[in-house]
C-alpha positions in Angstrom: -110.2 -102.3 148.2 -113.8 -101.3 148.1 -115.7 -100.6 151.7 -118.9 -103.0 151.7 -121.9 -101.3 153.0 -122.8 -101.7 156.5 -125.1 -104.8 156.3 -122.3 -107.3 155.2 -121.3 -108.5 158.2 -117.6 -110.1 158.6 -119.2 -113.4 158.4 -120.6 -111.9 155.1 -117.3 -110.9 153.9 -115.7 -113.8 154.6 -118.3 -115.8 152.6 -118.0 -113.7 149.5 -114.0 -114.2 149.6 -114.6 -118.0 149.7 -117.6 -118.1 146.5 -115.9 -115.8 144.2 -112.3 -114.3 145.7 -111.3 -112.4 142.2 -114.0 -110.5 141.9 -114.7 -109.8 145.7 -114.3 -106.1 145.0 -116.7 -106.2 142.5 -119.0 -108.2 144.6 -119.2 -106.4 147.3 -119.6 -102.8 145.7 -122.7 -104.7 144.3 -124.2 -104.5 147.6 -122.9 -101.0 148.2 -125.4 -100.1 145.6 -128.2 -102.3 146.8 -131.5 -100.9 147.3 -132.3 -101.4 151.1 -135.9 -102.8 150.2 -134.2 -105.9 147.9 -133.4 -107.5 151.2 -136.6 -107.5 152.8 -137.7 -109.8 150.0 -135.1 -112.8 150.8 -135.1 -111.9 155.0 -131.9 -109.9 154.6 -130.5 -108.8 157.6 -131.6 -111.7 159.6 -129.4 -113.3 162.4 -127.6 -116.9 161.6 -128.9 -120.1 163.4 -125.8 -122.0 163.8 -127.6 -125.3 164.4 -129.9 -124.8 161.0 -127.0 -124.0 159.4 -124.9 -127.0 160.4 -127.9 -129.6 159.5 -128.2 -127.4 156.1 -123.8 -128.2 155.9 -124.7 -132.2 156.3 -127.0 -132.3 154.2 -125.1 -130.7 151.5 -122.1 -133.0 152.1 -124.7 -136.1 151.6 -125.6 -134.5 148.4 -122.2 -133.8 147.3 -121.0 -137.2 148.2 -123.8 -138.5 146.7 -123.3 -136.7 143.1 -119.1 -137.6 143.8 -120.1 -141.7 142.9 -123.3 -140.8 140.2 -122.6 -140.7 137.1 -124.9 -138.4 134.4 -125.9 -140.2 130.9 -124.5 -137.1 128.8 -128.0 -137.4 126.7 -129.2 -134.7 129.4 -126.7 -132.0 127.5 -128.6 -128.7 126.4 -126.7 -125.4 125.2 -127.0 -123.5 128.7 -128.9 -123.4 131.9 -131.5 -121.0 133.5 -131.1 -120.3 137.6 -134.7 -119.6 138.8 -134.8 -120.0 142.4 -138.1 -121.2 143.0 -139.6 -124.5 140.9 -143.0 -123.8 138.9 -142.0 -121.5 136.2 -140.4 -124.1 133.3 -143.2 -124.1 131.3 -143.3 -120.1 131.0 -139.1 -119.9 130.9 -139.1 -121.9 127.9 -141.6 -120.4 125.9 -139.8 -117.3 126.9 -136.0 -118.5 125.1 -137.8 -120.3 122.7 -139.3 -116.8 121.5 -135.9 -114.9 121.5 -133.2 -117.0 121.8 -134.5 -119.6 119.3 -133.3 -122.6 118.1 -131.3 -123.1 121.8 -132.1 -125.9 124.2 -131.7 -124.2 127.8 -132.2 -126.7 131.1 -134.1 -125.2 134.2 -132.3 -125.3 137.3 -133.8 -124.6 140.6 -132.2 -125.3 144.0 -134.0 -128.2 144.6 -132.0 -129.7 141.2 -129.4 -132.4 142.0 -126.4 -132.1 141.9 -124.7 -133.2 138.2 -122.0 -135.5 137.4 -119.5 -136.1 136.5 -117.9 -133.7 139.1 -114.2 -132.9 137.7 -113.3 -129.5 137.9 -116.1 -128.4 140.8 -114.5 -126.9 143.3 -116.3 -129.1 146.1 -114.0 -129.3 148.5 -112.5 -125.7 148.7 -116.2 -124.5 149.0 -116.9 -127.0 151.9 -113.8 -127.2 153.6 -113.7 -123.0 153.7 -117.4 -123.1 154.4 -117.6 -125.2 157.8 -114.8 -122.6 159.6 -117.3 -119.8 158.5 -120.0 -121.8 159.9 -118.3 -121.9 163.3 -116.9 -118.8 163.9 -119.8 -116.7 162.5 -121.3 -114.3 165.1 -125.3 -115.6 165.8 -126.0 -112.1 166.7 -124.6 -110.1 163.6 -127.2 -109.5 161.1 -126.3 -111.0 157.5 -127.4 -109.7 154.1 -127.9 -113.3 153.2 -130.0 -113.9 156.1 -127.7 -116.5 157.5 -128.3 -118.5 154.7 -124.7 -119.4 153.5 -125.1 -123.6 153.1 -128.3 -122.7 150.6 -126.5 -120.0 148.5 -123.4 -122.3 148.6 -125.4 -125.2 147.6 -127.5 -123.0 145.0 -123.8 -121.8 143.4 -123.0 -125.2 143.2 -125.8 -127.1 141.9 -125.7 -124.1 138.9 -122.2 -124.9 138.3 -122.6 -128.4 138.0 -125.5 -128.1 135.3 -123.7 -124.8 133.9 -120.6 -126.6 133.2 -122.4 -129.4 131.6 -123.7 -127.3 128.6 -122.4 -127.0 125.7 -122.0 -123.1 125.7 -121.1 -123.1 129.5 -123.4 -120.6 129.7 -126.4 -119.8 132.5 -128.7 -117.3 133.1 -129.8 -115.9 136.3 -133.2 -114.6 136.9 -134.6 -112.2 139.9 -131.7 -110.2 140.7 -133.1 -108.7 143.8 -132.4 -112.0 145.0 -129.5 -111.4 147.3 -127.2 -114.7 146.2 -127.3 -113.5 142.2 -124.2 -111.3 142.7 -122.1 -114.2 144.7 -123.2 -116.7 142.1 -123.0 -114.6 139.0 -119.6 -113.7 140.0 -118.6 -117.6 141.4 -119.8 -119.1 138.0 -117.5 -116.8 136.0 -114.7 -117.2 138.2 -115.2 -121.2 137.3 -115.2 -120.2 133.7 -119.6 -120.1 132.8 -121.3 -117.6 131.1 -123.0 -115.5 133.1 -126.0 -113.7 131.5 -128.4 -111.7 133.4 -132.1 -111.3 132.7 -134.1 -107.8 133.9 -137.7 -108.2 135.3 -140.3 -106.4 133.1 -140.7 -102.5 134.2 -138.4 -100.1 134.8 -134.5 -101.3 135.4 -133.4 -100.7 138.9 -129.5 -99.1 138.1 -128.0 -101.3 140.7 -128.6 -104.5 138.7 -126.2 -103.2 136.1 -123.2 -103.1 138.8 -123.7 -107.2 139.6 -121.0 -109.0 138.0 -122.0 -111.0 134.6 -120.8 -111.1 130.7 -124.3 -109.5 129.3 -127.7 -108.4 130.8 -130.8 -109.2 128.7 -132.9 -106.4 129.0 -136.7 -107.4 128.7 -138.5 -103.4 128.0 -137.2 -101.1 125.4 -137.6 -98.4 128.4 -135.0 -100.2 130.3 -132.0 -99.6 127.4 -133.0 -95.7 128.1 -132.2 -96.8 132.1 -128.9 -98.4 131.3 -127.5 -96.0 128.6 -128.2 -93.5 130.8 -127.3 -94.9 134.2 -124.3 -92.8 135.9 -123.2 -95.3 139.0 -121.3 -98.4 138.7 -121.6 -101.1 136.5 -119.9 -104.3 136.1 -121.9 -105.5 133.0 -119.9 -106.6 130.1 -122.7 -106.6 127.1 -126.0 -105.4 126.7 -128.8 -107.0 124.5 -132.6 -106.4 124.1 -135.4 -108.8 124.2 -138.7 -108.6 126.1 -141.0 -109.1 128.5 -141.2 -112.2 129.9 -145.2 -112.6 129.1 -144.2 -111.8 125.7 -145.7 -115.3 124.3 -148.5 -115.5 126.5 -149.4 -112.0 125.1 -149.0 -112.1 121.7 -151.2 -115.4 121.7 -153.9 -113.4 123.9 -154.3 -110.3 121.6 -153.6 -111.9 118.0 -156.5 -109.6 116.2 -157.5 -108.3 118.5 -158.6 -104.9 119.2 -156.3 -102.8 121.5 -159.0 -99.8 122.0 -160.4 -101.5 124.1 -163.5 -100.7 126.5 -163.5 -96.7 125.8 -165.4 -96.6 129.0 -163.7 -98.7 131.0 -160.6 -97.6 133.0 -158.0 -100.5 134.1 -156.3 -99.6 137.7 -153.9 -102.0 138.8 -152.8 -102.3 142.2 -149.6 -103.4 143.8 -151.1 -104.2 147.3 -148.6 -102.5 149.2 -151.1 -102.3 152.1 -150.4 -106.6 152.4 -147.0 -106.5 151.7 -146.8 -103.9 154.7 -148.5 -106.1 157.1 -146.6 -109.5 156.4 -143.2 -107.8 156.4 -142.4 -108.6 152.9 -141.3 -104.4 152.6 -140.5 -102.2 155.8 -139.6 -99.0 157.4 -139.7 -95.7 155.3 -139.9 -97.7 152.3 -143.2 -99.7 152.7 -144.7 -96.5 154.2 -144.4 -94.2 151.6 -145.5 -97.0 148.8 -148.6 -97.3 151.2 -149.0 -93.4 151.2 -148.7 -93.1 147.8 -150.7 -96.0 146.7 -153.4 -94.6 148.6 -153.3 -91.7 146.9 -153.2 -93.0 143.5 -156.5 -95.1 144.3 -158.2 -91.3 145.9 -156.9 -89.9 142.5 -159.3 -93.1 140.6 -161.7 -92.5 143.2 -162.3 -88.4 142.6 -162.0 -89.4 138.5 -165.1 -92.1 138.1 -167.2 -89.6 140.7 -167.0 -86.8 138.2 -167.5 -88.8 135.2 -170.6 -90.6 135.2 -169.5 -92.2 132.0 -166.7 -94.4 133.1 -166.3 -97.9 135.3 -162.9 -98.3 136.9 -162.1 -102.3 136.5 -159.6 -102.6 139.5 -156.7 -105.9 138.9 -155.4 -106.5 142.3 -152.4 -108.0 142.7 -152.0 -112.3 142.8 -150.7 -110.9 145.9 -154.2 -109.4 146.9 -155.8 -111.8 144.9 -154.6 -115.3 147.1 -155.0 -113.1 150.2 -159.2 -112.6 149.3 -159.1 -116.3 148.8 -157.6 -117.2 152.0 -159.6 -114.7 154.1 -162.1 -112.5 151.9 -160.5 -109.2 152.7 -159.7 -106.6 150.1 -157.7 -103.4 150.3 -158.7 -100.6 152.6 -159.5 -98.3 149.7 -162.7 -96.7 149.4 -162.8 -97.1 145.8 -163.6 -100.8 146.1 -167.0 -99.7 147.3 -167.9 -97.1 144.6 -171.1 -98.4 142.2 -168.8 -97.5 139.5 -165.7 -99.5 140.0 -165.9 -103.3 139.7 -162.7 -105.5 141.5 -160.8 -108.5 140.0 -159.9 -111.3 142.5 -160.1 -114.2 140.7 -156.9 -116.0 140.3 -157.9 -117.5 136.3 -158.2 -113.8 135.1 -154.3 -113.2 134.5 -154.2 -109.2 134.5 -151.5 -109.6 131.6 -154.2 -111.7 129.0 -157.1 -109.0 130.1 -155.4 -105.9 128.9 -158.5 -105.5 126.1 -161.0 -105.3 128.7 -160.0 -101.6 129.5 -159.4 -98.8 127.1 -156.6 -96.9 129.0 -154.7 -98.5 132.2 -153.7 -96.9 135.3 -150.7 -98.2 137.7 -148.0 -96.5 140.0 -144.7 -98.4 139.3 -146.6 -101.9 138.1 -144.8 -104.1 136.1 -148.0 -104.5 134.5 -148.0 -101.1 133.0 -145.0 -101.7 131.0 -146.4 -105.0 129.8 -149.5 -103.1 128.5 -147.2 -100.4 126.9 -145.6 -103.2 125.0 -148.6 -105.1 123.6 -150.0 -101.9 122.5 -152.1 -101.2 125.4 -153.0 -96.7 126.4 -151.1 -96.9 129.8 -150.2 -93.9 132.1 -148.1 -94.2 135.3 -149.0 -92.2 138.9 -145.6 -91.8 140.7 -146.7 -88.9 143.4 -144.1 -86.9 145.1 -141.5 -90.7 145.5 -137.9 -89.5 144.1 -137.0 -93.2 141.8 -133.7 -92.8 140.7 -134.8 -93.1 137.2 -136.6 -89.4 137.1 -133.9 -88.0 135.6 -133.7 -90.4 132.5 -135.1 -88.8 129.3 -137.0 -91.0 127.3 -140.5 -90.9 125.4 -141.8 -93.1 128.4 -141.2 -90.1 130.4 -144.4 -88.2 129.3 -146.1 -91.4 130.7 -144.9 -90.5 134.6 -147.1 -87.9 136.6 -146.4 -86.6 139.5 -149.3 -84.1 140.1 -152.8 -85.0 140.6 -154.7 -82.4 138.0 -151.6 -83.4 135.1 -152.6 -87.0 135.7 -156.2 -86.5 135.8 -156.2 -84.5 132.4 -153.8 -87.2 131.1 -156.3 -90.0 131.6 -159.3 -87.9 130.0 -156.5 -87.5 126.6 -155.3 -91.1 126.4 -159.2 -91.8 126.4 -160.0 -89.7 123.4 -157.2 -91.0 121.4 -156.9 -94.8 119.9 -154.2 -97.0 121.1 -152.8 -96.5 117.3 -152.9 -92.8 117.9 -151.5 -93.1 121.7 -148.5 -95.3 120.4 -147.2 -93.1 117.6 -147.5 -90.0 119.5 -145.4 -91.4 122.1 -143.5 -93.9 120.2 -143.5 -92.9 117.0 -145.3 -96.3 116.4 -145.3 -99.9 118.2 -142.7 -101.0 120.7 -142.8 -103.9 119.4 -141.4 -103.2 116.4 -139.1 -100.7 118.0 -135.4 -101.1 117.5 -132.8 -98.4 118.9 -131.8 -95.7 116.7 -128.2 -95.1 115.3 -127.0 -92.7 118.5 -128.4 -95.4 120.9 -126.5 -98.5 118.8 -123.2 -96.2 119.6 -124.2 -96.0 123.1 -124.1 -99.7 123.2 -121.5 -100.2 121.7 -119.3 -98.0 123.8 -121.2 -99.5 126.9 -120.0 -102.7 126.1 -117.6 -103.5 122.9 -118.7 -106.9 122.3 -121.9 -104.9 120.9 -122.8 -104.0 117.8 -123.2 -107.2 115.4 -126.7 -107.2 115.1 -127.9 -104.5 113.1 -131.7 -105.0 115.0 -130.2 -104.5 118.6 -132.0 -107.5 119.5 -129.4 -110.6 119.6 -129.1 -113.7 122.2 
């Protein structure tokens, strides 16, 4: 039996034993390995409202009912399904698995989706009947990593089933795994006999995503195999495969022809507005003050560069983040860089960061997803991680001579990228495009010991 970390409550426990009871063990050494600052982003470790949470239970038995007497047109079949928790996003998803898993039809499923019919085979009524006693003996005062939220995850796990089982490859992919219902409902969907694939965010891979329960993770950044192969905790991943970034359409439509120099003159700093997410509560404790800290000093670092070089503007992306925040009440970050004659700041929301790359000749982030976006189009990029231990330092990879630590290395990094062409900055670290980069011979071994499903595509890129 594996000890869960102290922020599952009983009530916690007890939830997890009901949503997916043969993997529990797995589940919950999931959240062992769960990094403390994943929980701020869905309210972790808030208290349960038993009233809330009883309204959220009728309602879901009205929708369950409801879905109990519909019945579907089977026309709405597609091959598999794809969780994203919030609505907005189809549009982008499915030029996404259009561009690499083509030629299948995937359905986007949010929590708002109804429930689908028919319902044989949902297991409704153990879910419900288990999750009303839960409801009344849970303790209002013990903090929950799923924020009291049991009815919504329930409902969520649920309304993915329905959809999932529906498909013709009974197959769904989940999407954010910070999130803190992915390992309940990866695990809950296999345990009802779907498909559970996971997709990575763009950037670096965060090692506890490859110890949530799921058949295969779909890595979306050639840097992130290097992570996994490499990764020494648990893992309860099954099969790894390699795509890409999520902008991978948007980008390739933005910079067909065109030049990836760049603005030689023209430095691209992109900010993470840590400062914001500080003050709203979104990160907290010793976490969101050393982001802050070192943020700060990566923005000093930009500041002391485009004072000694008269030559060079610093175009400064702030983050949508930042960028709705200026809208909403015309305040910036507290840097004084923002002020300097030579650096010019991006707040308009029609200017994605991720279709502007060409307008600077080398880009500048700390731990930006961005960064490894402009790495992959084919964009100089360089990465400022200060004196924060990641748990990736010790993973050796070409992208490693991209991470500085000390101010004068980064500073003399920024004046080399800037003599050299992207061409030139690509082959010395890559040996020549990521996106034609394919893992070598050793690294299609790796894989294949990782997970022995592996190993029938001879490109290491497969759906």
């Amino acid at each position: 039996m594996v000890r869960s970390m102290t922020a599952l409550s009983r009530s916690d426990l007890d939830f997890i034993r009901l949503m997916a009871p043969e993997r529990f063990d797995d589940v919950c050494r999931a959240y062992e390995v769960r990094p403390p600052h994943w929980g701020t982003i869905v309210d972790a470790d808030s208290r349960i409202s038993i009233t809330r949470s009883l309204a959220a239970y009728a309602r879901l038995l009205f929708r369950v009912a409801t879905a109990y007497f519909r019945r579907d047109s089977a026309q709405d079949e597609c091959d598999a399904i794809c969780c994203e928790y919030a609505a907005g996003l189809a549009d982008r998803r499915e030029a996404f698995f259009e561009r690499f898993a083509p030629g299948m039809s995937v359905e986007q499923v949010t929590l708002s989706s109804r429930l689908a019919s028919p319902t044989r085979g949902i297991p409704f009524f153990r879910v419900l009947f288990g999750l009303l006693p839960l409801l009344l003996r849970a303790d209002s005062q013990a903090r929950s990593v799923f924020a009291g939220r049991y009815v919504r995850v329930a409902e969520y796990c649920l309304v993915g089933l329905t959809h999932a089982a529906r498909s013709r490859q009974k197959a769904a992919y989940l999407l954010r795994m910070y999130h803190a219902h992915t390992p309940v409902m990866s695990a809950f969907l296999m345990e009802q006999g779907v498909t559970s694939h996971l997709i990575t965010s763009t950037g670096r891979l965060v090692m506890a995503e490859l110890a949530i329960p799921a058949n295969s993770m779909k890595l979306t950044h050639p840097y992130q195999l290097y992570c996994a192969l490499q990764a020494t905790g648990p893992r309860a991943i099954e099969h790894l495969a390699l795509w890409g970034p999520f902008e991978t359409v948007e980008m390739e439509q933005a910079y067909r022809g065109v030049d990836r120099d760049g603005d030689r003159g023209v430095i691209g700093v992109y900010t993470q507005g840590f400062w914001l997410r500080q003050s709203v509560g979104s990160i907290q404790g010793d976490a969101a003050a050393q982001a802050v800290a070192r943020e700060s000093e990566f923005m000093d670092i930009i500041l002391e560069y485009v004072t000694t070089r008269e030559d060079v503007t610093a175009l400064i992306f702030m983050h949508p983040m930042e960028r709705r925040h200026f809208k909403a009440t015309g305040e910036l970050g507290p840097w004084p860089l923002l002020a300097h004659p030579s650096a010019e700041v991006v707040t308009d929301l029609s200017q994605p960061s991720n279709t502007s790359f060409q307008r600077a000749g080398v880009g500048l982030t700390t731990f930006s997803t961005i960064g490894y976006d402009r790495l992959y189009a084919g964009f100089r990029t360089l990465f400022y991680r200060g004196d924060v231990q990641v748990e990736d330092d010790e993973v050796v990879s070409p992208f490693g001579e991209l991470f500085f630590r000390d101010r004068q290395g980064f500073l003399e990094a920024i004046d080399t990228a800037r003599s050299q062409t992207a061409v030139e900055f690509e082959t010395c670290h890559f040996g020549g495009s990521l996106r034609e980069w394919r893992p070598d011979d050793g690294m299609l071994r790796q894989m294949a010991e990782f997970s022995p499903e592996y190993g029938a595509s001879d490109s290491g890129r497969e759906a």
